[in-house]
C-alpha positions as a printed NumPy array, in Angstrom:
array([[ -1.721, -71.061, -60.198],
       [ -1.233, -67.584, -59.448],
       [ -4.412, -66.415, -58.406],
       [ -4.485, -69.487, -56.048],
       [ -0.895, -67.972, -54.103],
       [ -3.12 , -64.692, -53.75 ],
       [ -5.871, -66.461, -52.074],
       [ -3.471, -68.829, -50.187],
       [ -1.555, -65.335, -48.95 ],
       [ -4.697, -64.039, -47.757],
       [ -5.956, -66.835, -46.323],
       [ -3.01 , -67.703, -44.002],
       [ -2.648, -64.308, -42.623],
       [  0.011, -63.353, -40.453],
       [  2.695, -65.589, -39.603],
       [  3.829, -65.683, -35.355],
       [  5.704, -62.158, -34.692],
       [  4.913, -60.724, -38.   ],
       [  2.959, -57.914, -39.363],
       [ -0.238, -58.649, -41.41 ],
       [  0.033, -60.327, -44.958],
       [ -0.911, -57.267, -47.037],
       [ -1.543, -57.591, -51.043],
       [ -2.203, -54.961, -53.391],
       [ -3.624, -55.115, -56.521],
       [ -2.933, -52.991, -59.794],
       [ -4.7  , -52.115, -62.357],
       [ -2.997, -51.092, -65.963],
       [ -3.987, -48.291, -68.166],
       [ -5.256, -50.173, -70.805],
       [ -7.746, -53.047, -68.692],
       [-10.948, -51.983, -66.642],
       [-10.486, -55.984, -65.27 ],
       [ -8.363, -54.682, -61.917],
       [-11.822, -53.854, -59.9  ],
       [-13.144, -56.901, -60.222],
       [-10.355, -59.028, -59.69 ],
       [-10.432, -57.642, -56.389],
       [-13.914, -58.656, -55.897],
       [-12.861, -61.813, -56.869],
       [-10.3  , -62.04 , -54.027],
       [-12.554, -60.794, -51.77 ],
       [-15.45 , -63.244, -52.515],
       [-12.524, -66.127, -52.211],
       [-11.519, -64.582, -48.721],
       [-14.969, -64.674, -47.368],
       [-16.004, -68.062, -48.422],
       [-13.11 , -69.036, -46.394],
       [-13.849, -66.926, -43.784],
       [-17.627, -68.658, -43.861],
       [-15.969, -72.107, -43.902],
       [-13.833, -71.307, -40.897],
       [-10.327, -71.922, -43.313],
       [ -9.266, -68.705, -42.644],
       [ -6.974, -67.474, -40.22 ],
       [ -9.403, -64.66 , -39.573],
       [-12.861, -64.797, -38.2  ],
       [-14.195, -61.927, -40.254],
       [-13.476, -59.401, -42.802],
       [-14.128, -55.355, -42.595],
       [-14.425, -54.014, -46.112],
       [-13.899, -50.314, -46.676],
       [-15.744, -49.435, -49.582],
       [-15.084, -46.151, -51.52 ],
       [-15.387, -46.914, -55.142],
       [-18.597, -48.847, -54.576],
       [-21.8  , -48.571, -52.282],
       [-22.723, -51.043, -49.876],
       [-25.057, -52.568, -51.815],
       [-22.934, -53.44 , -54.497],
       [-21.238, -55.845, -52.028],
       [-24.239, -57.218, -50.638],
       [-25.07 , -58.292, -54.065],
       [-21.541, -59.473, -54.494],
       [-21.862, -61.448, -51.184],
       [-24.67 , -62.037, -51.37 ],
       [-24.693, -65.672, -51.663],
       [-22.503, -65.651, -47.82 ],
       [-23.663, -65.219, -44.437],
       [-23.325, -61.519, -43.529],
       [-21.984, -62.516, -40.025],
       [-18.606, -62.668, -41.943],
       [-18.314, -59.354, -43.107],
       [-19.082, -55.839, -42.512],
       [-19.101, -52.903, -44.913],
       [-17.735, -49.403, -43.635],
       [-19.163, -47.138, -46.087],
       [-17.273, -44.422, -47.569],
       [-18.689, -43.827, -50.484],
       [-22.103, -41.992, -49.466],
       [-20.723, -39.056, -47.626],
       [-17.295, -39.444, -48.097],
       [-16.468, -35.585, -47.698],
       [-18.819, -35.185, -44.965],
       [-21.228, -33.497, -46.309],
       [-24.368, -35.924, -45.997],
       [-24.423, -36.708, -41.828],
       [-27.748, -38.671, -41.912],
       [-28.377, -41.46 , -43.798],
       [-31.87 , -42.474, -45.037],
       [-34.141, -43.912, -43.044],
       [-35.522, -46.647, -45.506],
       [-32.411, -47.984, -46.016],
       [-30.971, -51.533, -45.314],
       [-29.882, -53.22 , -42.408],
       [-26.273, -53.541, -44.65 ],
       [-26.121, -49.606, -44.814],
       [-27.832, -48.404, -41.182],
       [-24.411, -47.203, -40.442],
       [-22.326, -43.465, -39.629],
       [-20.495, -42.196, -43.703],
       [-17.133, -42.338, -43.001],
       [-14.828, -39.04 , -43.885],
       [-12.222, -39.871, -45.829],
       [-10.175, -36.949, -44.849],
       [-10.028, -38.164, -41.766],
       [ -7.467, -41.585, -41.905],
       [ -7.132, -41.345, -38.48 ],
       [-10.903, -41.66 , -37.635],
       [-10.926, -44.291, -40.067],
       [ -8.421, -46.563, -38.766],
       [-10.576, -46.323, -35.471],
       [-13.77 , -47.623, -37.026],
       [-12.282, -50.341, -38.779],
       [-10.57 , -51.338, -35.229],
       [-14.243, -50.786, -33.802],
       [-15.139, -52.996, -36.156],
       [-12.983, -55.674, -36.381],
       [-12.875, -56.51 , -32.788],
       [-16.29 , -57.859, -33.189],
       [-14.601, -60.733, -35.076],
       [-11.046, -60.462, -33.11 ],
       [-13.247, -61.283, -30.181],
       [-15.195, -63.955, -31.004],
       [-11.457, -66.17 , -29.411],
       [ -8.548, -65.149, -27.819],
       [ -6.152, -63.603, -29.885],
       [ -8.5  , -63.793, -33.197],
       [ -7.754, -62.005, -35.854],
       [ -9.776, -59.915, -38.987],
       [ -8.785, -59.273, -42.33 ],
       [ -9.374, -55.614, -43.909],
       [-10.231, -54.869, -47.787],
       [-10.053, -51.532, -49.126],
       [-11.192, -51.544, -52.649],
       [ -9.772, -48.137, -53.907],
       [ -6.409, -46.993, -52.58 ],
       [ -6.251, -44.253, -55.331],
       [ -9.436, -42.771, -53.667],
       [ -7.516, -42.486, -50.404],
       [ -4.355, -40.885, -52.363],
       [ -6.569, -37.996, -53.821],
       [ -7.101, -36.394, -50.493],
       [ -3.684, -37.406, -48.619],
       [ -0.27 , -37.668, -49.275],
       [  2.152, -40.555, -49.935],
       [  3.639, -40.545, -46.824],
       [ -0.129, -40.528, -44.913],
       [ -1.435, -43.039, -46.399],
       [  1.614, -45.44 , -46.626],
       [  1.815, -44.901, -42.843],
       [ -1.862, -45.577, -42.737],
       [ -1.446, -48.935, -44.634],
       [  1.681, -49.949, -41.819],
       [ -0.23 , -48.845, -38.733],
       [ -3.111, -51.153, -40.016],
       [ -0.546, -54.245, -40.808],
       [  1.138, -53.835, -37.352],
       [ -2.332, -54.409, -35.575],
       [ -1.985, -57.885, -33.761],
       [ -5.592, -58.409, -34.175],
       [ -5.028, -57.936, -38.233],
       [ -4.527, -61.007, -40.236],
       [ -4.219, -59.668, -44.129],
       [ -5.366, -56.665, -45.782],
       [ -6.058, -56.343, -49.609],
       [ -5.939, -53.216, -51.301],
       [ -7.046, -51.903, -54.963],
       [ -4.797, -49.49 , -56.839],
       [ -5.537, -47.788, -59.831],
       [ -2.025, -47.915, -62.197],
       [ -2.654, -45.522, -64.862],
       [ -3.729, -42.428, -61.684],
       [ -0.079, -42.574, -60.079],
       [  3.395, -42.314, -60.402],
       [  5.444, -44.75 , -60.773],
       [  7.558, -43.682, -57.743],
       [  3.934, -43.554, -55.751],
       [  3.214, -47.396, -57.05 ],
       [  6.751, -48.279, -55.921],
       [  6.204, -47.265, -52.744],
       [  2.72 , -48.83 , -51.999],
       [  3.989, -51.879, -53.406],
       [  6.726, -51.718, -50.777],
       [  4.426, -52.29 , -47.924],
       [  2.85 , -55.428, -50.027],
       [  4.017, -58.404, -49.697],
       [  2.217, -59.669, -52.884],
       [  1.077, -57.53 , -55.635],
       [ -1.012, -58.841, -58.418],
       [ -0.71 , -56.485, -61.17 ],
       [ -3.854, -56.969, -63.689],
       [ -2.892, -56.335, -67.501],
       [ -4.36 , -56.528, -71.004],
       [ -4.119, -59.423, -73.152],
       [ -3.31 , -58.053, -76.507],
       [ -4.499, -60.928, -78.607],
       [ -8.065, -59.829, -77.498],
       [ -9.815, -56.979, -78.738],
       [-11.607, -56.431, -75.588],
       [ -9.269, -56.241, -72.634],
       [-12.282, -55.902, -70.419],
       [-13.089, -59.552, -70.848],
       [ -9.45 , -61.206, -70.653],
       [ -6.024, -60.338, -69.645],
       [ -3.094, -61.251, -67.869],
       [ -2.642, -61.748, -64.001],
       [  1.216, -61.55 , -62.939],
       [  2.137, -62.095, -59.226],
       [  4.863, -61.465, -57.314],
       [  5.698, -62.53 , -54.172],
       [  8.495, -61.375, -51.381],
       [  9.209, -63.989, -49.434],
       [ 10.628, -63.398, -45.67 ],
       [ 14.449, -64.445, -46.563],
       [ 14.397, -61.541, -48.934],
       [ 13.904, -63.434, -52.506],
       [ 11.274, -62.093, -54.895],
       [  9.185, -64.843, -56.647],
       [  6.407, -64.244, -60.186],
       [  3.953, -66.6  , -61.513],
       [  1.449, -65.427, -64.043],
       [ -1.825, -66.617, -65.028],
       [ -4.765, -65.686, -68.037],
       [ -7.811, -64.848, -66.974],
       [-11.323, -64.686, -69.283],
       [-14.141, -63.493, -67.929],
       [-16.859, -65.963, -68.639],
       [-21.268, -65.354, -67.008],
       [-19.582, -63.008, -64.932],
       [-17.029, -65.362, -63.296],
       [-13.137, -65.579, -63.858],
       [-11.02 , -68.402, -64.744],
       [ -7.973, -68.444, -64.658],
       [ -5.164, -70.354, -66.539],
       [ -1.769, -70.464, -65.568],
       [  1.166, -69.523, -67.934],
       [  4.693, -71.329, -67.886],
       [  7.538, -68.152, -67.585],
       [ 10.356, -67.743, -69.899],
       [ 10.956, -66.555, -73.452],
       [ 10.103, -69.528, -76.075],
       [ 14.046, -69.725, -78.012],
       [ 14.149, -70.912, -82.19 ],
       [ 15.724, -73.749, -83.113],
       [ 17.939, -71.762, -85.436],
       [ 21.531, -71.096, -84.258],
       [ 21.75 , -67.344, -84.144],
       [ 24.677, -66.832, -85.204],
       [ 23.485, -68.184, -88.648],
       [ 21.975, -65.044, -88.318],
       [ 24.626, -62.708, -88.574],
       [ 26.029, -61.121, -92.234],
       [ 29.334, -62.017, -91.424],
       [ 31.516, -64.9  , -90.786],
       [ 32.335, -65.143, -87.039],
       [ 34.678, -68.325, -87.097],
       [ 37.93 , -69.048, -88.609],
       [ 38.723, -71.654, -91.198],
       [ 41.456, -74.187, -90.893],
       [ 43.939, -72.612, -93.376],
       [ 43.428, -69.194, -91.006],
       [ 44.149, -71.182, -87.662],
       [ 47.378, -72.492, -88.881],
       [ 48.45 , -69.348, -90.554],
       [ 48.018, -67.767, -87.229],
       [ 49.84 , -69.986, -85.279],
       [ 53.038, -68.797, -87.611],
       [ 52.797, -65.457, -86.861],
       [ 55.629, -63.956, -84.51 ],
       [ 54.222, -61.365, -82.083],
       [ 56.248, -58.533, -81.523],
       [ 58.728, -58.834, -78.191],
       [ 58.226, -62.18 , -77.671],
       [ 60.177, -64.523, -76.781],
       [ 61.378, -66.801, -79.588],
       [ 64.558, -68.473, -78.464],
       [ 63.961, -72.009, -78.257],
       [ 66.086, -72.659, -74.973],
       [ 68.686, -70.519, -76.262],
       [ 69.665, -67.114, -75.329],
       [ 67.806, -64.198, -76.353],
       [ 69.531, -61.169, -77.741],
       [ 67.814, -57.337, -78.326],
       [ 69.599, -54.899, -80.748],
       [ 68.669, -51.654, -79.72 ],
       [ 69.704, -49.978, -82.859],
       [ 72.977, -48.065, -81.655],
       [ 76.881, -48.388, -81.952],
       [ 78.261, -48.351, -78.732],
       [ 79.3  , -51.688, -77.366],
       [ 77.063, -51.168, -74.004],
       [ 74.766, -51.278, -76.127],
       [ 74.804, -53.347, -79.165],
       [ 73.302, -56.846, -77.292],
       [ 71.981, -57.045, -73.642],
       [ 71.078, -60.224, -72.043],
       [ 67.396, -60.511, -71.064],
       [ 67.081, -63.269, -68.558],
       [ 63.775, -63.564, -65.725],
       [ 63.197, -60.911, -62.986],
       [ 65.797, -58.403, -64.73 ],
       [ 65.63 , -54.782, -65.543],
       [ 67.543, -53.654, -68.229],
       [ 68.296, -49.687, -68.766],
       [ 69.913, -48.399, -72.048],
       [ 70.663, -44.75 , -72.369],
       [ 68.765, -42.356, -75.376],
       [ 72.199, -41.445, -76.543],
       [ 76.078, -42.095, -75.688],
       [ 76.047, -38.475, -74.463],
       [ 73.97 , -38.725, -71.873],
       [ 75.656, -37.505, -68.851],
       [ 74.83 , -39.501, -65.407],
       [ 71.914, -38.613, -63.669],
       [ 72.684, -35.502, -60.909],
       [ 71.517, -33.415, -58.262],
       [ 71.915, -30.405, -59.92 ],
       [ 69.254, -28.741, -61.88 ],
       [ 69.524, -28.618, -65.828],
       [ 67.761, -25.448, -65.605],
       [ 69.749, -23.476, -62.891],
       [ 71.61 , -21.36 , -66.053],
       [ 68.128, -19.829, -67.121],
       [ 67.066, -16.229, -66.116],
       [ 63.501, -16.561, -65.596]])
């Protein structure tokens, strides 16, 4: 299935000498479902990050859409060891520098500035070496669930050079990223998706009235020899859980010769073969093993009947006037 390449992407991680497996995931204009198929990813990576099937030991989450406590509910049913939550979405201008005192273990921890990328590529190096370090050369993954937040406060350029300084970590295994479709150019999705290599783009399912409950899950894959790859799945959202069904590609074709179509006959009959065959084209060459002769229409004897045989060039003056060609010039009487 499709979903299960996404989670099989993220999963593996980086391959020896490579940069860090890096899916994004878009969400159309008409579906709401793109959010929380990234939660669902994210849940997937974890539970194998709990179960040790991962290639990294731990997962730093960058949340900006969402507070921290929406993913400890989300997570809540894995070990917190496994994850850690940088939280962006309190203070994310900077304008809050304490955080409440009665607040949870989960969210005891500095708001991140988001107009500060490079202060936030340091924390989530700070940490993810907690989980690089737990073996020699380990690796984390990194989850950012709202790209288009970053976008609204940076440039293109910043943040896809943001996106390729985190892939080009050694100590990075995969990093998953939400985009919001309908809030970007298509140029600016075109370029994100370049640093992917998956992208799972989330869309409606128009046979159902409400998209925010199923919908269509296409994936596409660039592999490392250069070759570009889809799948596509259906997804319903059923007690707050998605399943997923996968969908064969290609266009289903009728039974009914097209070309019945069509208002007009596009075939010739028998009687219109043969009468074709009769026809004589004009200039060619109808001798039969004889000799073929040309009448070019004048008098003189040069040119009454000229030989045409293979590899020849024939030349038969306009007129029996016509004086040999010369050097001089035709034109040397005029007084311009």
């Amino acid at each position: 299935m499709a979903e299960a390449s996404i989670a099989r992407v993220l999963r593996s991680g980086a391959a020896d000498g490579e940069h860090a497996a890096a899916v994004m995931v878009i969400n159309a204009v008409d579906t709401t479902a793109g959010l929380g198929i990234f939660r669902h990813f994210v849940e997937s990576l974890v539970a194998n990050l709990a179960s040790g099937a991962a290639q990294a030991k731990g997962l730093v989450l960058v949340a900006s859409s969402s507070s921290p406590q929406t993913y400890s509910s989300v997570l809540r049913n894995v070990s917190s060891s496994c994850f850690q939550v940088l939280d962006c979405f309190s203070d994310p201008l900077g304008w809050e520098r304490l955080i409440s005192p009665n607040t949870t273990s989960l969210e005891e921890m500095e708001a991140i500035d988001v107009r500060k990328l490079s202060s936030l590529f340091s924390k989530i190096h700070e940490a993810g070496k907690v989980f690089a370090d737990k073996q020699p050369k380990g690796r984390f993954a990194v989850a950012i669930d709202s790209l288009t937040f970053f976008m609204r406060h940076h440039s293109l350029a910043a943040v896809s050079s943001f996106i390729c300084q985190l892939r080009a970590l050694d100590s990075v295994s995969a990093i998953l990223w939400f985009t919001d479709g309908g809030l970007h150019q298509a140029r600016v999705l075109d370029a994100l998706e370049y640093n992917a290599t998956a992208t799972a783009f989330v869309e409606p399912q128009l046979d159902f009235l409400d998209t925010r409950g199923a919908g269509r899950l296409r994936i596409r894959h660039k592999r490392r020899n250069g070759r570009v790859s889809e799948k596509v799945d259906e997804f319903r959202v059923e007690v707050g859980r998605f399943n997923f069904f996968p969908v064969e590609l290609g266009t289903k074709v009728d039974n009914v010769d097209a070309i019945h179509k069509v208002q007009f006959r596009l075939h010739l009959s028998d009687k219109e073969v043969e009468d074709r065959s009769r026809v004589r084209l004009p200039f060619e060459h109808q001798g039969d093993g004889q000799e073929v002769r040309i009448y070019d229409g004048r008098q003189s004897e040069a040119g009454v009947e000229t030989k045409s045989s293979s590899g020849s060039i024939h030349y038969l003056r306009d007129s029996d006037d016509e004086m040999p060609d010369s050097d001089e010039d035709p034109d040397d009487d005029l007084d311009i």
